[in-house]
TIMI-2910 file (N, C-alpha, C, CB; in pm, 1 decimal, decimal comma, always signed):
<rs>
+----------+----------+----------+----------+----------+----------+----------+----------+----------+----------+----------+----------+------+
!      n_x !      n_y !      n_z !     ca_x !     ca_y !     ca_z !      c_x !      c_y !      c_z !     cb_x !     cb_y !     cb_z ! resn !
+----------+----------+----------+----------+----------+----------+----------+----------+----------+----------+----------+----------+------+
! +16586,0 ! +18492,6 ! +15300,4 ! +16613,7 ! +18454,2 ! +15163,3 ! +16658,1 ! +18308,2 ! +15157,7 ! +16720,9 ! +18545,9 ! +15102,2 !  Unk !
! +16755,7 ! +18263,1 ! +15233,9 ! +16845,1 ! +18101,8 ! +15278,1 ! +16670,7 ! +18050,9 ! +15297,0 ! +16994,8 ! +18092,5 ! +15483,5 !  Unk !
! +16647,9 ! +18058,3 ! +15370,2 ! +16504,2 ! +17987,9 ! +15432,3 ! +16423,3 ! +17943,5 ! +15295,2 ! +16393,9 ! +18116,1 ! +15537,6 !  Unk !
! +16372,0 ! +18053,0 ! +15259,4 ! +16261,2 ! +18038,3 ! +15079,0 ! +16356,5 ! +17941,0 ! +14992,3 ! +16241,5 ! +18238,8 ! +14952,4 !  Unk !
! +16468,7 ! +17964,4 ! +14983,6 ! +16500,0 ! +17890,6 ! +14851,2 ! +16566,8 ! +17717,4 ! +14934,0 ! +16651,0 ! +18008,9 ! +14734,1 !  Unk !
! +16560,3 ! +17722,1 ! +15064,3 ! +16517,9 ! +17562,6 ! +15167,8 ! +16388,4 ! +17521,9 ! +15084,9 ! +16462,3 ! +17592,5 ! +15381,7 !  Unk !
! +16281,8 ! +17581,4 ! +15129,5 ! +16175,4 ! +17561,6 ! +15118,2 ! +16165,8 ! +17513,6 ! +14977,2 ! +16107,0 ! +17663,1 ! +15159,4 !  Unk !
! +16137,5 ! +17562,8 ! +14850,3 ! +16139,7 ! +17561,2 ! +14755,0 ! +16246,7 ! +17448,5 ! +14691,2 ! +16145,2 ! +17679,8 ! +14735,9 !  Unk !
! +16363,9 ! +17393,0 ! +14753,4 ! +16426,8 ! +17286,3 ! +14703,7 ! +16389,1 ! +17141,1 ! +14783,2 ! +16574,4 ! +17322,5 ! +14709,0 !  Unk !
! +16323,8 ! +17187,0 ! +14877,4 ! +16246,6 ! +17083,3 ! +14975,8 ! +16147,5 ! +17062,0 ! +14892,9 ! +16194,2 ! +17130,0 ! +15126,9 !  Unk !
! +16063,6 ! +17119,7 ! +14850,1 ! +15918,5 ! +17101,1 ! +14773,4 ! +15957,6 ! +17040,0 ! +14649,3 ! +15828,9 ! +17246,1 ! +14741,0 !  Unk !
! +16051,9 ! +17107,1 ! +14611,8 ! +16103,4 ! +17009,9 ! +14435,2 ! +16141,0 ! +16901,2 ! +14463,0 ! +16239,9 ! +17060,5 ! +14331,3 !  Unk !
! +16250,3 ! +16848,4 ! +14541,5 ! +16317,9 ! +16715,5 ! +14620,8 ! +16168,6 ! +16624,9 ! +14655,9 ! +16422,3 ! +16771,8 ! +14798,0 !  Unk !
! +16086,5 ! +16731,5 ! +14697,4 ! +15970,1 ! +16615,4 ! +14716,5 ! +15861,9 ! +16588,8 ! +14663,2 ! +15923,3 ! +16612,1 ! +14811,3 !  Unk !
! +15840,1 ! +16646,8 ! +14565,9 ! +15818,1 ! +16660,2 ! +14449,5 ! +15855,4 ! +16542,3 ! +14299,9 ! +15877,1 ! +16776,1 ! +14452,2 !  Unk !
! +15992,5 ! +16513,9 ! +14309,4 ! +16062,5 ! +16465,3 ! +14246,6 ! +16070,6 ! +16308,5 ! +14297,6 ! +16169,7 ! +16546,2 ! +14244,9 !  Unk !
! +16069,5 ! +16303,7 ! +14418,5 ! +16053,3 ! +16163,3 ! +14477,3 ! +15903,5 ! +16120,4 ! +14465,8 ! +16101,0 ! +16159,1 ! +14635,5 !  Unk !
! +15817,9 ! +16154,3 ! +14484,7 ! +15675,7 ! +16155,7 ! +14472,5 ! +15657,8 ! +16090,0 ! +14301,2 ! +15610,7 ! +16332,6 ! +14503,6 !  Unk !
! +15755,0 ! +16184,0 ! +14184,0 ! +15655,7 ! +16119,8 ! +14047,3 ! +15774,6 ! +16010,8 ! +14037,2 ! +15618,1 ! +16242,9 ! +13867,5 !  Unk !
! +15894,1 ! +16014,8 ! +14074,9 ! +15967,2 ! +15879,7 ! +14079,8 ! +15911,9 ! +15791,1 ! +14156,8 ! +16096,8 ! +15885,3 ! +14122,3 !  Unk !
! +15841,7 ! +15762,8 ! +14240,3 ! +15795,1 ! +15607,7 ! +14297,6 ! +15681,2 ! +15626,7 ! +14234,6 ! +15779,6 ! +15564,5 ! +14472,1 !  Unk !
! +15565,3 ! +15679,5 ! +14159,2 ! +15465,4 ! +15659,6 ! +14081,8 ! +15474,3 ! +15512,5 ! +14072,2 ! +15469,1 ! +15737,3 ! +13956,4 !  Unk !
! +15576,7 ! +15496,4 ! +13947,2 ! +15587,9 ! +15393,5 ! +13842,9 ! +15604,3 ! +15252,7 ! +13922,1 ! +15718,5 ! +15426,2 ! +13740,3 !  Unk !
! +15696,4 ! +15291,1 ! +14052,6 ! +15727,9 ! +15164,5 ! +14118,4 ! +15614,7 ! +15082,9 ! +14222,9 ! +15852,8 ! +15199,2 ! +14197,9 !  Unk !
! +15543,2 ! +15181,5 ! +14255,7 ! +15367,8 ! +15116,2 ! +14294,8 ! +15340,3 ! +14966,2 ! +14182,6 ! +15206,2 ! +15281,2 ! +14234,7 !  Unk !
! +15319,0 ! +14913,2 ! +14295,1 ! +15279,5 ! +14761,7 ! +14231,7 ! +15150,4 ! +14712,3 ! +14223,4 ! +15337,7 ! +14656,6 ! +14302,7 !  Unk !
! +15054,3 ! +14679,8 ! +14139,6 ! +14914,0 ! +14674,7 ! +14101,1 ! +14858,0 ! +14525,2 ! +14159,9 ! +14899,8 ! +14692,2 ! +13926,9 !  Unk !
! +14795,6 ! +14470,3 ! +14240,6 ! +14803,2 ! +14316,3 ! +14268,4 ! +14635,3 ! +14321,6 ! +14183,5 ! +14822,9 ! +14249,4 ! +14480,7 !  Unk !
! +14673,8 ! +14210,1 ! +14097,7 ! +14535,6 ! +14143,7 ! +14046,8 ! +14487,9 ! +14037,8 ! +14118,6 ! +14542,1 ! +14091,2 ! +13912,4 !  Unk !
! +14345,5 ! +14044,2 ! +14171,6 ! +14314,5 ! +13930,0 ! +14214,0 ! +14238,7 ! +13860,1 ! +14074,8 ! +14227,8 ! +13946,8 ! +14351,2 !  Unk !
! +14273,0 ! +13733,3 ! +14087,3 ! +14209,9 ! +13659,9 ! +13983,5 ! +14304,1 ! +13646,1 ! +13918,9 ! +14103,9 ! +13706,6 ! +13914,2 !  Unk !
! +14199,8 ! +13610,1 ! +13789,9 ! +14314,2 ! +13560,8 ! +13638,6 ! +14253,8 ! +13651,6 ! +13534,2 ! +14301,8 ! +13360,9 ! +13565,9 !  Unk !
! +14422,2 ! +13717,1 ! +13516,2 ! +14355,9 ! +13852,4 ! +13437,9 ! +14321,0 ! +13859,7 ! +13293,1 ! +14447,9 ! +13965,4 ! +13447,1 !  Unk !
! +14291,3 ! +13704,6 ! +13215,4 ! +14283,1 ! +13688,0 ! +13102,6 ! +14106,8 ! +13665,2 ! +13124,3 ! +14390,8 ! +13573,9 ! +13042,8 !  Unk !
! +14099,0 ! +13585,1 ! +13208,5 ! +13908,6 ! +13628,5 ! +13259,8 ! +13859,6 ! +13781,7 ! +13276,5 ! +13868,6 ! +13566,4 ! +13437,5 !  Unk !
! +13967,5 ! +13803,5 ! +13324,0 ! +13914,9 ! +13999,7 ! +13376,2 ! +13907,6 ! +14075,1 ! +13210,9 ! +14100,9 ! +14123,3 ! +13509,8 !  Unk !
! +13967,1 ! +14047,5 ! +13133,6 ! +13987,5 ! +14144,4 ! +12993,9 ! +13870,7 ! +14097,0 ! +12918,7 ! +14143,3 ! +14121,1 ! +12894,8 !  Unk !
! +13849,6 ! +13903,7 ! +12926,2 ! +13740,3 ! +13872,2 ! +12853,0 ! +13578,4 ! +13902,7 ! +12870,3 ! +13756,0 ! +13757,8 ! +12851,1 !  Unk !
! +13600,8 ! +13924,6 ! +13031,1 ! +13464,2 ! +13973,5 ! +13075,7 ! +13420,6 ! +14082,7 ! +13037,8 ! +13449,5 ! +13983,7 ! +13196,1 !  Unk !
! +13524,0 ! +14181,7 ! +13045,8 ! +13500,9 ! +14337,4 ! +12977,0 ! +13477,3 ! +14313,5 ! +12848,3 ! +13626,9 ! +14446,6 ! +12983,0 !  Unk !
! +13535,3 ! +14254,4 ! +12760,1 ! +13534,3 ! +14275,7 ! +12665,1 ! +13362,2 ! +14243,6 ! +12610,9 ! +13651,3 ! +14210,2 ! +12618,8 !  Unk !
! +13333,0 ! +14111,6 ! +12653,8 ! +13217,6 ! +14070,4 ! +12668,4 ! +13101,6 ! +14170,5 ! +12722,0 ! +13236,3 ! +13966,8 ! +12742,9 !  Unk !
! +13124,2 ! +14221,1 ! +12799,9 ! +13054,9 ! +14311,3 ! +12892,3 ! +13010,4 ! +14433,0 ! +12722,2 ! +13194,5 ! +14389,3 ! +13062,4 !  Unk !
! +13131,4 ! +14502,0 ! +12703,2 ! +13119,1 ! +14599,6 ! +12620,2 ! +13168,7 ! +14601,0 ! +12468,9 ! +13170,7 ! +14689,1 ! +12683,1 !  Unk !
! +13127,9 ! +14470,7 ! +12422,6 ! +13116,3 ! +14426,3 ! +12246,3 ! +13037,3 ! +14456,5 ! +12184,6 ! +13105,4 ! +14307,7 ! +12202,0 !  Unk !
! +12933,3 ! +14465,2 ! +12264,6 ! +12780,7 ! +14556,2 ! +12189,5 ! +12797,5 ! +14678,4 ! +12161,2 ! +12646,4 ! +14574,4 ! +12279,8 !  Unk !
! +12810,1 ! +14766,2 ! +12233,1 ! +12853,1 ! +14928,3 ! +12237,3 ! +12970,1 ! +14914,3 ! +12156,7 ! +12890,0 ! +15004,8 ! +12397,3 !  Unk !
! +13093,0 ! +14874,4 ! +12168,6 ! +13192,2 ! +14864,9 ! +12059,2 ! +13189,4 ! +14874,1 ! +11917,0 ! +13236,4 ! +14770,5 ! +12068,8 !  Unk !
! +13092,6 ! +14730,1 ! +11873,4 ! +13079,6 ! +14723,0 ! +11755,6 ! +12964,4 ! +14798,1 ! +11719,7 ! +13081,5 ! +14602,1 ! +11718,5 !  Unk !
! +12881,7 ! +14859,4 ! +11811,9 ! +12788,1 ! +14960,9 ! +11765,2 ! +12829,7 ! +15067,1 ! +11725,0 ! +12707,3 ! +14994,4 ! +11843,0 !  Unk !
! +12944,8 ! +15136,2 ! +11800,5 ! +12992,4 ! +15245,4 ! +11789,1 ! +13064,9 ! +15249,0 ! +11662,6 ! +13060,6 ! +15275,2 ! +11896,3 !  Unk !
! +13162,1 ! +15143,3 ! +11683,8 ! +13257,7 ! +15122,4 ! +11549,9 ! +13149,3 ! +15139,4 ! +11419,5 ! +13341,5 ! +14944,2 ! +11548,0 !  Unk !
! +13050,0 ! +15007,7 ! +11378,8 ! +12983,0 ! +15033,7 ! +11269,9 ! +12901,5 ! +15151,6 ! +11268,1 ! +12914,5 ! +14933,7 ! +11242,6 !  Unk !
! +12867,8 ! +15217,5 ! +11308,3 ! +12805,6 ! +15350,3 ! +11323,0 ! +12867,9 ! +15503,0 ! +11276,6 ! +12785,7 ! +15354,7 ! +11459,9 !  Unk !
! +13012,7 ! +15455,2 ! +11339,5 ! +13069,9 ! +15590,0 ! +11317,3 ! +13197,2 ! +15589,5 ! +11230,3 ! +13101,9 ! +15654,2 ! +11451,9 !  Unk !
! +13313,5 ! +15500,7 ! +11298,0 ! +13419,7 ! +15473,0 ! +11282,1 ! +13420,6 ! +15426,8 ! +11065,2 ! +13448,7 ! +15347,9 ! +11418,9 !  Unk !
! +13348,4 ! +15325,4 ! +11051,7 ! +13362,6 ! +15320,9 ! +10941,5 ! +13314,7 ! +15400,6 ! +10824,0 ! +13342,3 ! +15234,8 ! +10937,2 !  Unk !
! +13171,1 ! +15471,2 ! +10900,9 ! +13131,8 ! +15558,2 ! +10792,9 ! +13221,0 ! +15635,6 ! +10744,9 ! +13036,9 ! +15633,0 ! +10820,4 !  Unk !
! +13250,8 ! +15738,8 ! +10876,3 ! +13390,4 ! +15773,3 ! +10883,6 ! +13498,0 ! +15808,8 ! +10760,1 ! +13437,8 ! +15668,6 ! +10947,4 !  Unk !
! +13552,0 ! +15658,9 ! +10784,2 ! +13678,9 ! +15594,8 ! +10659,6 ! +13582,8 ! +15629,0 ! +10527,6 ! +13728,8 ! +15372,4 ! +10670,8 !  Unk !
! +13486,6 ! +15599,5 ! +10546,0 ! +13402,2 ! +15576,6 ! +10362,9 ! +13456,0 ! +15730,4 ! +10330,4 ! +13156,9 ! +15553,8 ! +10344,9 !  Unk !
! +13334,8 ! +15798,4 ! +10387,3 ! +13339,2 ! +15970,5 ! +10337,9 ! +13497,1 ! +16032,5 ! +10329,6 ! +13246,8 ! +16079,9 ! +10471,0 !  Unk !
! +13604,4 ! +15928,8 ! +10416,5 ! +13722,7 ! +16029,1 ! +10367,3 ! +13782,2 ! +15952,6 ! +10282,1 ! +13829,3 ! +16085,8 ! +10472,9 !  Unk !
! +13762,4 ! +15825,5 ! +10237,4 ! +13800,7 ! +15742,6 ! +10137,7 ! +13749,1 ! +15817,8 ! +10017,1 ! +13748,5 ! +15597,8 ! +10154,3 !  Unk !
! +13616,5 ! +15830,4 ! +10005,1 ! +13505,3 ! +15876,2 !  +9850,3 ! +13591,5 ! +16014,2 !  +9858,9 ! +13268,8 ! +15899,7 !  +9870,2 !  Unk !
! +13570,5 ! +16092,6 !  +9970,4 ! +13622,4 ! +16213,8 !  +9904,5 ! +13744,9 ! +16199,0 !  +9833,6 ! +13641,4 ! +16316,3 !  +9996,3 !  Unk !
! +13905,0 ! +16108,6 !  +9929,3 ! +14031,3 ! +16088,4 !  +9822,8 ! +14019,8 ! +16060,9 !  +9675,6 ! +14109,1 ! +15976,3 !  +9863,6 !  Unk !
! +13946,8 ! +15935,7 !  +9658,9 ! +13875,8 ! +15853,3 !  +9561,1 ! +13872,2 ! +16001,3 !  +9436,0 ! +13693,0 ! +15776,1 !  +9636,2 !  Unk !
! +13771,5 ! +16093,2 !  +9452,6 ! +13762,0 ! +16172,3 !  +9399,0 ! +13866,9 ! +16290,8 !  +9364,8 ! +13678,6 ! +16187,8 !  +9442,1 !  Unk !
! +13905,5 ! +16320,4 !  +9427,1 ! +14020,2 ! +16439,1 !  +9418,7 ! +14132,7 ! +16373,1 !  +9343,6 ! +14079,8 ! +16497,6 !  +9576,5 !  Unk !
! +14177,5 ! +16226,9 !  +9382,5 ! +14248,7 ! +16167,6 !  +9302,7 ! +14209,1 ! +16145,2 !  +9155,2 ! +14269,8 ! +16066,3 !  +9360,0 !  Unk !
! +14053,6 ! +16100,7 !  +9129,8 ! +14013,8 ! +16110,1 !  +8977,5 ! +14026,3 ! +16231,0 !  +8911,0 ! +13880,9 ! +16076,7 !  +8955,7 !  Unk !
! +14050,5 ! +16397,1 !  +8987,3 ! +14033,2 ! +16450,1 !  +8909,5 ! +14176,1 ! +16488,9 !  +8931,0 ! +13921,9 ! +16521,9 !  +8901,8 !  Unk !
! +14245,4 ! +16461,8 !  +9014,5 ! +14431,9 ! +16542,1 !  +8974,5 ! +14426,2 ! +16407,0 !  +8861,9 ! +14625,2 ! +16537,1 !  +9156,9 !  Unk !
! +14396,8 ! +16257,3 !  +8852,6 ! +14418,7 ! +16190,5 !  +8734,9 ! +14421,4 ! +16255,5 !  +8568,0 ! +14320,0 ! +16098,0 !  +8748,9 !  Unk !
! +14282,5 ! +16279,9 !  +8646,0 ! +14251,8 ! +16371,5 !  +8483,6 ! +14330,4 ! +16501,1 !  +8420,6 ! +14102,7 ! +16439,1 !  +8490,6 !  Unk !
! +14348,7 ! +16557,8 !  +8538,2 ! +14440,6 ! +16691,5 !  +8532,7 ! +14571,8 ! +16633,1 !  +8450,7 ! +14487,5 ! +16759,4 !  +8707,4 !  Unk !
! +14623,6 ! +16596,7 !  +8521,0 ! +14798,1 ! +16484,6 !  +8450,4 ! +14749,5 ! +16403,0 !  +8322,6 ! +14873,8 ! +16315,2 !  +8594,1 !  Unk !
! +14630,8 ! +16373,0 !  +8296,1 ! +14624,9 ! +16326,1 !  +8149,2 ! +14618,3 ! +16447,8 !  +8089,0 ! +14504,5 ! +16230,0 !  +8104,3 !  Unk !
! +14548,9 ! +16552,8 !  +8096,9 ! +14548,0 ! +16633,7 !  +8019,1 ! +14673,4 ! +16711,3 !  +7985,4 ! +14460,5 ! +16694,7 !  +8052,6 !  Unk !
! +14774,2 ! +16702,9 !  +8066,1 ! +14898,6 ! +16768,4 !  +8125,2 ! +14970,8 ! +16662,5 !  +8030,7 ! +14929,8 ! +16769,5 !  +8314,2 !  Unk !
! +15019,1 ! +16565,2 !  +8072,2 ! +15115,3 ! +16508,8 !  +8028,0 ! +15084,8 ! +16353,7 !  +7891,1 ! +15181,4 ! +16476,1 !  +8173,9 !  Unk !
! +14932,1 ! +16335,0 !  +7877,9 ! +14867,0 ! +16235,3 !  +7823,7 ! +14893,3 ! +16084,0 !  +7892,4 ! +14903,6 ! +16242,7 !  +7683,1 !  Unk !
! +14938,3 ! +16092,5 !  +7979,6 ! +14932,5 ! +15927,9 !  +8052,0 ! +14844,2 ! +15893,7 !  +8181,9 ! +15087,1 ! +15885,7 !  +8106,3 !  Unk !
! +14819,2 ! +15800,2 !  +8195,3 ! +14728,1 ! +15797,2 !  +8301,9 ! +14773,2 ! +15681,2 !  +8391,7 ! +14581,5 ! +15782,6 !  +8251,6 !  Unk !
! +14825,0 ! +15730,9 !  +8522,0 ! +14847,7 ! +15624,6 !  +8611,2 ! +14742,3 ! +15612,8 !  +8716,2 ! +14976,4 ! +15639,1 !  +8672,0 !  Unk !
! +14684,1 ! +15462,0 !  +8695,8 ! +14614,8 ! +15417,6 !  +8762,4 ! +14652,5 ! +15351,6 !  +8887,2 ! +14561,7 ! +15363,0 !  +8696,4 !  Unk !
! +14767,2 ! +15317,5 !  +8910,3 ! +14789,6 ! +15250,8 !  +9064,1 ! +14720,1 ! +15338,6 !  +9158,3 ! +14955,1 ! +15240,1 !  +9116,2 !  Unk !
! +14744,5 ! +15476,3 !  +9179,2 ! +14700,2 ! +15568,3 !  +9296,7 ! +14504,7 ! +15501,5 !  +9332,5 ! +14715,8 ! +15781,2 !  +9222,0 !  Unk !
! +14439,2 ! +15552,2 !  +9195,5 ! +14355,1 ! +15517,1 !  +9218,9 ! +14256,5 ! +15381,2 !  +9264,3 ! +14351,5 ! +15561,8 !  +9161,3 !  Unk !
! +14348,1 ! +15276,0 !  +9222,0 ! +14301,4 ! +15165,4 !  +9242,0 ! +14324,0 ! +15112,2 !  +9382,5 ! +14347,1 ! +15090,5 !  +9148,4 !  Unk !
! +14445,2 ! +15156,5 !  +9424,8 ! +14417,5 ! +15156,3 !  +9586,7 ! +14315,6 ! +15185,2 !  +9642,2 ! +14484,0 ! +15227,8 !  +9653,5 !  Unk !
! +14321,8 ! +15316,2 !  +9629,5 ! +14215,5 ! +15446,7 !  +9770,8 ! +14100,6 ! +15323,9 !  +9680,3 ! +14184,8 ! +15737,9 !  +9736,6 !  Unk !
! +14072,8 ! +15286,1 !  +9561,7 ! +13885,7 ! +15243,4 !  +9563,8 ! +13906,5 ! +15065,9 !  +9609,1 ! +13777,2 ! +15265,6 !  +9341,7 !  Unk !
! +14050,8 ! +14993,4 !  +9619,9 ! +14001,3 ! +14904,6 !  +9719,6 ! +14019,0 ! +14872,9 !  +9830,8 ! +14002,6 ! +14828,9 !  +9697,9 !  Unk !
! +14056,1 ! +14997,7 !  +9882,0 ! +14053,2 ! +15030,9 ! +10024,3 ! +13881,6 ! +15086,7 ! +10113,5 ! +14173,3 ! +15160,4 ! +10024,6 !  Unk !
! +13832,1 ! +15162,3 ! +10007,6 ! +13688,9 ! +15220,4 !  +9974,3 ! +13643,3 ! +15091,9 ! +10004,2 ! +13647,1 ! +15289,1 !  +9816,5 !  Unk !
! +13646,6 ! +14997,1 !  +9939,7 ! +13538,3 ! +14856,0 !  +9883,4 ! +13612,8 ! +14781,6 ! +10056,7 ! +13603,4 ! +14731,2 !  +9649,6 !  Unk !
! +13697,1 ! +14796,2 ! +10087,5 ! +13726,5 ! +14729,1 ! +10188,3 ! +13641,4 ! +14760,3 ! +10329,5 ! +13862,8 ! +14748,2 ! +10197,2 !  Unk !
! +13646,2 ! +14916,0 ! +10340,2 ! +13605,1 ! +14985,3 ! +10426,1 ! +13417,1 ! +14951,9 ! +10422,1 ! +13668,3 ! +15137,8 ! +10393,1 !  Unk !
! +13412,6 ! +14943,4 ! +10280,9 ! +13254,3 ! +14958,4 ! +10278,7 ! +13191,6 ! +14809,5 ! +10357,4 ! +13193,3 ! +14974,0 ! +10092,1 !  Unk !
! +13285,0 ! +14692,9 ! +10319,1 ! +13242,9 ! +14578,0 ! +10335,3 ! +13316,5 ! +14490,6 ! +10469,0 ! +13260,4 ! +14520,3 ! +10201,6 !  Unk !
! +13371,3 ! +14560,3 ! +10550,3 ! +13434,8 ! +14527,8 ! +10641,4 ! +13328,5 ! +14524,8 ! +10770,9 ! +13551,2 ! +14615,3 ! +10644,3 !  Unk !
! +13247,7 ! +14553,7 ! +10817,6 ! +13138,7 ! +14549,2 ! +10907,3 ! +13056,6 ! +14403,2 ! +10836,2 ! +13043,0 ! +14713,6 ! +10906,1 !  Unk !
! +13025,9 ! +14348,7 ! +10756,4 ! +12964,6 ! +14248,0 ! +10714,7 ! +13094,1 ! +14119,3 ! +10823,3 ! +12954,9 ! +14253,1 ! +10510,3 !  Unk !
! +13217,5 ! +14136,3 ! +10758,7 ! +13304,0 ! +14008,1 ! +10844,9 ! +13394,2 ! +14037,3 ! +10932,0 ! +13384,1 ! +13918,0 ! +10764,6 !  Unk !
! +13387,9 ! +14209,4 ! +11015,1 ! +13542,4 ! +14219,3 ! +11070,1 ! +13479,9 ! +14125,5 ! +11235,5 ! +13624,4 ! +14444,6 ! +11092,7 !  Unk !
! +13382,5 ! +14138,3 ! +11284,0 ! +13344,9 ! +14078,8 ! +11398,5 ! +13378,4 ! +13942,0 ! +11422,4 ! +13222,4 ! +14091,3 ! +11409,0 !  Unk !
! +13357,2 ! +13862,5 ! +11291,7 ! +13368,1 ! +13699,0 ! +11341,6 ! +13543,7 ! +13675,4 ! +11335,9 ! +13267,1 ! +13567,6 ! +11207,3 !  Unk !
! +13595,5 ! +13803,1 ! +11258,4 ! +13750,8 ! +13764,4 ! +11251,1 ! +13784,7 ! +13814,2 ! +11421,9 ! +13857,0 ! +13871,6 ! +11101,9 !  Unk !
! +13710,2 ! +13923,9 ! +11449,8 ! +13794,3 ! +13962,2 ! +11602,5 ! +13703,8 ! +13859,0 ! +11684,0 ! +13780,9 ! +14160,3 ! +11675,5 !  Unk !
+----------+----------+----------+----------+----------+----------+----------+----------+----------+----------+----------+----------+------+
</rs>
């Protein structure tokens, strides 16, 4: 019984030393690592901004149009409800919409 629960505080103890020096492992870069990020980046800007305009923004649109909408009609709901109509909500989500729609035309030359 003494023996197993050796064993078992040996394995945790080493265990425990093992994910504590993880962090303290030291990474040596050769080079200059502002060349190393630009090359990648370079390397994979095509696929990036392919992916991004492809997916990522459509994306935002369809869950923008859908807010866009649900918001016009709880709008309408509360006019009918209370007769006032607040427009701030909506004028966001549609120039956020108009942002999203037109953001692939200039977000590239800004990044």
């Amino acid at each position: 019984m003494r023996r197993a629960k050796t064993k078992r505080m040996a394995a945790a103890f080493a265990g425990a030393f093992c994910f504590a020096a993880m962090p303290t492992t030291t990474a040596y870069a050769s080079g200059d690592v502002a060349g190393a990020v630009t090359s990648t980046w370079n390397t994979a800007r095509s696929q990036i901004v392919s992916v991004v305009n492809n997916v990522v923004f459509p994306c935002l649109d369809v869950i923008l149009a859908v807010l866009l909408f649900v918001k016009i009609g709880a709008m309408y709901m509360d006019y009918r409800k209370h007769g006032q109509i607040e427009w701030t909500p909506v004028a966001i989500i549609f120039a956020c919409l108009i942002f999203t729609l037109t953001a692939p035309l200039y977000i590239w030359s800004i990044v």
